[in-house]
LOLUM-197617 format. One line per 2 residues: number of its first residue (from 1); their letters; for each residue x, y, z of N, C-alpha, C. Coordinates in nm, 2 decimals. Each point is the difference from the previous one (the first is absolute). Layout:
N
NUM> A> X,Y,Z,X,Y,Z,X,Y,Z  ... .
REM end
This chain:
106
1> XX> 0.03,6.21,-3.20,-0.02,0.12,0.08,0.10,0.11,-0.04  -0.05,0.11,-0.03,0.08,0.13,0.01,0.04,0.10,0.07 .
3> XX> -0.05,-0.06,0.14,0.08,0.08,0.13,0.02,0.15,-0.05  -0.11,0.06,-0.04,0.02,0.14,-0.03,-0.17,0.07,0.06 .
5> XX> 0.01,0.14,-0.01,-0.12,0.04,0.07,-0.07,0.06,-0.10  -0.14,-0.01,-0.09,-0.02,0.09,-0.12,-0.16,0.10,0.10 .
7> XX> -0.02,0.12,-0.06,-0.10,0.03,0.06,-0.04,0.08,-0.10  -0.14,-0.03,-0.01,-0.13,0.06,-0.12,-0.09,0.06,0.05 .
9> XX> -0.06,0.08,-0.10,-0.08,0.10,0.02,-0.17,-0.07,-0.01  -0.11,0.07,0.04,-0.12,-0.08,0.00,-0.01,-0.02,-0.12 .
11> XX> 0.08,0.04,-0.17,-0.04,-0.01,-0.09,0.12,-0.16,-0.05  0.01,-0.04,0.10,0.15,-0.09,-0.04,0.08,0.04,-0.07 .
13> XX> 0.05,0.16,0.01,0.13,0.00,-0.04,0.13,0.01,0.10  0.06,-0.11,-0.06,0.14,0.04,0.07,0.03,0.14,0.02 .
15> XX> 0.07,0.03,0.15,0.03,0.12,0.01,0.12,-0.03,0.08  0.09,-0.07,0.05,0.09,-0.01,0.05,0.05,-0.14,-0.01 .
17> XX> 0.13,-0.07,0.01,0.07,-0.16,0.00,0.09,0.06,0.09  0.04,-0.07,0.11,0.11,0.01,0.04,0.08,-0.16,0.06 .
19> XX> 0.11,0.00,0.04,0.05,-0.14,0.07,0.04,-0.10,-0.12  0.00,-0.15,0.05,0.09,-0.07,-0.09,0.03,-0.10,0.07 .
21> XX> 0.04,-0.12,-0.02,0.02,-0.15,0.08,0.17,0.05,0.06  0.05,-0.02,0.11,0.10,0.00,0.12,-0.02,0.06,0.13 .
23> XX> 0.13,-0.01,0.05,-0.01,0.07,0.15,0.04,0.12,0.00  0.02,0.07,-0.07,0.10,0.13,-0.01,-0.15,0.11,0.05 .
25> XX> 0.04,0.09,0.05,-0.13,0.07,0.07,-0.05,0.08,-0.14  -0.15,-0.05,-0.01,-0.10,0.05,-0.12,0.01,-0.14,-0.07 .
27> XX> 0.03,-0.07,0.04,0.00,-0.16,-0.05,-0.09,-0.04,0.05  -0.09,-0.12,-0.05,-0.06,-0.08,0.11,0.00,-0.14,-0.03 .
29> XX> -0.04,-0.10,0.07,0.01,-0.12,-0.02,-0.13,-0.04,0.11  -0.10,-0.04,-0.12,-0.14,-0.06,0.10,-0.08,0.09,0.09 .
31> XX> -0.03,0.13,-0.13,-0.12,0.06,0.11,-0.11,-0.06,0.04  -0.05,0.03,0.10,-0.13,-0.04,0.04,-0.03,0.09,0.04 .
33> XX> -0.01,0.11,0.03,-0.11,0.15,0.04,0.07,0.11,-0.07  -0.10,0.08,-0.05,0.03,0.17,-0.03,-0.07,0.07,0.11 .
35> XX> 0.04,0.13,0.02,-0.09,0.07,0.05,0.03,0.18,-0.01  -0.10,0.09,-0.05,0.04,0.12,0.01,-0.05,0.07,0.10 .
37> XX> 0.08,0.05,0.06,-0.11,0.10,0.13,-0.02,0.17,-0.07  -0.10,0.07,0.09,-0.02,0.13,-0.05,0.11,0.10,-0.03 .
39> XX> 0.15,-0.04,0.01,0.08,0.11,0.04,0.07,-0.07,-0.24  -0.06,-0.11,-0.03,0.03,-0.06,-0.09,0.10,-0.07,-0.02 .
41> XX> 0.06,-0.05,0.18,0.15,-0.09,-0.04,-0.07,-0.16,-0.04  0.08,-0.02,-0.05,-0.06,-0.17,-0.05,0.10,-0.06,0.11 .
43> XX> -0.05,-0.13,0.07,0.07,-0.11,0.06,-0.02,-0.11,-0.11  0.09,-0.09,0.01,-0.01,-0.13,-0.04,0.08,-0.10,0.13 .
45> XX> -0.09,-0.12,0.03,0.06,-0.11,0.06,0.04,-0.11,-0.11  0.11,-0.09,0.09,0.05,-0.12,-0.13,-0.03,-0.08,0.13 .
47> XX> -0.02,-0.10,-0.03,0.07,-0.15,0.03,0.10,-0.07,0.00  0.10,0.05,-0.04,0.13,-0.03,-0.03,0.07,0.12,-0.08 .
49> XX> 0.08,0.11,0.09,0.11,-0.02,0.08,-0.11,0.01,0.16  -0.10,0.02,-0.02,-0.12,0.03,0.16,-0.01,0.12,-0.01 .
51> XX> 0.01,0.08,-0.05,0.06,0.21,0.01,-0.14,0.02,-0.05  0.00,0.17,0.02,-0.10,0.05,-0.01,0.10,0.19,-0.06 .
53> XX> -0.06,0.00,-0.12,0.06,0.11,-0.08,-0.06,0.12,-0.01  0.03,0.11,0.00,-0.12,0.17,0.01,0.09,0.05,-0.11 .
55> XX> -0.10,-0.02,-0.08,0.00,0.16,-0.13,-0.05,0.12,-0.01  0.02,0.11,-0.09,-0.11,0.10,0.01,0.01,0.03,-0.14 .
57> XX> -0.17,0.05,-0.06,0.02,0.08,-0.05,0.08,0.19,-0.04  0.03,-0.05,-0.10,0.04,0.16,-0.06,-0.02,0.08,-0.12 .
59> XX> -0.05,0.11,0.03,-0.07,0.08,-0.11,0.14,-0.01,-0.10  -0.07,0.08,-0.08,0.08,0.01,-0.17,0.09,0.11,0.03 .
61> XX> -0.03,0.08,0.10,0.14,0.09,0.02,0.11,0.00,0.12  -0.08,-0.12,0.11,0.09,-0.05,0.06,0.09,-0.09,-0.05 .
63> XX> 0.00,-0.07,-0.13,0.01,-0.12,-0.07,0.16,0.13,-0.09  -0.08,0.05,-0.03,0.08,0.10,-0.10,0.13,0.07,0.12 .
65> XX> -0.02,0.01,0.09,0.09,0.11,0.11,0.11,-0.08,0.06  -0.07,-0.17,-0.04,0.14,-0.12,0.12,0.05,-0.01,-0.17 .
67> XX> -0.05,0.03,-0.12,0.08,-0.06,-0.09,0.12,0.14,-0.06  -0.05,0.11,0.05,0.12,0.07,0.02,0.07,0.00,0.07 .
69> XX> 0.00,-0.06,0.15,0.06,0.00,0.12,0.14,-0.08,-0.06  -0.07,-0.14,-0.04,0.08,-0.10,-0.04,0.05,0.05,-0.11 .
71> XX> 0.01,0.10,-0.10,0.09,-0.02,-0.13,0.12,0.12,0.05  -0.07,0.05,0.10,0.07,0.10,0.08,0.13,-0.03,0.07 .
73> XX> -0.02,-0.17,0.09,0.07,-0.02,0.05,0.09,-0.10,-0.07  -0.03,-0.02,-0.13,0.04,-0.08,-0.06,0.16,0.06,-0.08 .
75> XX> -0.06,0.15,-0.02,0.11,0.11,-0.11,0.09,0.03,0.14  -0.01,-0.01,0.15,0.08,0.02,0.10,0.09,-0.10,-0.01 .
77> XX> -0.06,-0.10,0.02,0.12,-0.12,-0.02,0.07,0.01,-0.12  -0.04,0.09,-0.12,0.10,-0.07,-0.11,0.11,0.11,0.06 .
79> XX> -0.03,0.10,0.07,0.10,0.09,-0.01,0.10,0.08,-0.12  0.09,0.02,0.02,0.05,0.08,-0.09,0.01,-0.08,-0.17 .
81> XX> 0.09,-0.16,0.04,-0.03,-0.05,-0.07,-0.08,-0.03,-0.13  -0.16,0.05,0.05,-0.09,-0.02,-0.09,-0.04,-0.13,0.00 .
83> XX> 0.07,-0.09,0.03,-0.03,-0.14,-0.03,-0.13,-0.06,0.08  -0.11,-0.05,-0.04,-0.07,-0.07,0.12,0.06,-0.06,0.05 .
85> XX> 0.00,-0.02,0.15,0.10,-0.18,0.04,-0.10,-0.12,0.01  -0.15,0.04,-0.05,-0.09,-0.14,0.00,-0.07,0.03,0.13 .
87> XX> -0.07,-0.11,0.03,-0.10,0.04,0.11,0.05,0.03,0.15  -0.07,0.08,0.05,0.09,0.01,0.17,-0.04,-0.14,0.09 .
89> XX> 0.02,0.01,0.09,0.00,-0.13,0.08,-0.06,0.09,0.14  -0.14,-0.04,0.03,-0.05,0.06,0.06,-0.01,-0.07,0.14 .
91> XX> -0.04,0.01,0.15,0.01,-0.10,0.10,-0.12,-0.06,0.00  -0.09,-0.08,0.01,-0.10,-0.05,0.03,-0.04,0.04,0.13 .
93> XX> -0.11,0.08,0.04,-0.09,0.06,0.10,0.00,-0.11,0.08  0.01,0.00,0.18,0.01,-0.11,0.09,-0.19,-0.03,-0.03 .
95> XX> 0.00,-0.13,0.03,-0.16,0.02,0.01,-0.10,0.06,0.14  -0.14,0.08,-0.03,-0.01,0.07,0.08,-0.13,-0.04,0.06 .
97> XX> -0.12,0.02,0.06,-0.11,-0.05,0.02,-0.06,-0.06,-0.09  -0.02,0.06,-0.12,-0.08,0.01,-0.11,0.04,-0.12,-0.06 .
99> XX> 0.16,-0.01,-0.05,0.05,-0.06,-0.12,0.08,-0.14,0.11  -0.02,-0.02,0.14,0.05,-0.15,0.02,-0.08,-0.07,-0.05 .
101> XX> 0.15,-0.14,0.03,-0.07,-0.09,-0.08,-0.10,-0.05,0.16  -0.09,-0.10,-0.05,-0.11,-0.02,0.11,-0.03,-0.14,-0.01 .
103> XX> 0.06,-0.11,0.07,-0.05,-0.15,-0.03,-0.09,-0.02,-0.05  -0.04,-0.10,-0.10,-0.13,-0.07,-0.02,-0.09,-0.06,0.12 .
105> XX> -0.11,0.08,-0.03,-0.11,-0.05,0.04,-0.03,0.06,0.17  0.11,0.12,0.03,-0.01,0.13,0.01,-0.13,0.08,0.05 .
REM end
């Protein structure tokens, strides 16, 4: 199992992978449902940790605008220095309607 989410076009081409085997959020372990609604967030449910995960798509220039944001904040932290100090340590978001976890069988 690859505990990852792939999604294709009616022509079978790959057009997105995302996820990967753990618990770390964008992880999964034992999906059993996808689902996208009209607004295009993707849910996934697991079976183990029980959770239930919301993604969203993003265009190519919202994709482009958080990867400035981040190199943005990234040259803040080196500060004067210049030095990167490596990755920030971000808080993990409390979980919210969407993204609790939700016992099996639920």
């Amino acid at each position: 199992m690859q505990d990852r989410v792939q999604v294709f076009n009616q022509e079978a081409q790959l057009l997105i992978s995302f996820g990967g085997h753990g618990l770390l959020p964008g992880m999964f372990q034992g999906i059993v449902d996808i689902m996208i609604d009209k607004q295009n967030r993707v849910f996934t449910s697991e079976i183990f940790p029980g959770r239930v995960q919301q993604f969203r798509y993003v265009t190519d220039a919202e994709a482009e605008q958080l990867r400035k944001e981040k190199e943005a904040a990234r040259e803040k932290r080196a500060g004067a220095s210049g030095k990167d100090p490596g990755p920030a340590v971000v808080p993990i978001p409390q979980p919210t309607p969407a993204t609790q976890a939700v016992p099996p069988g639920k």
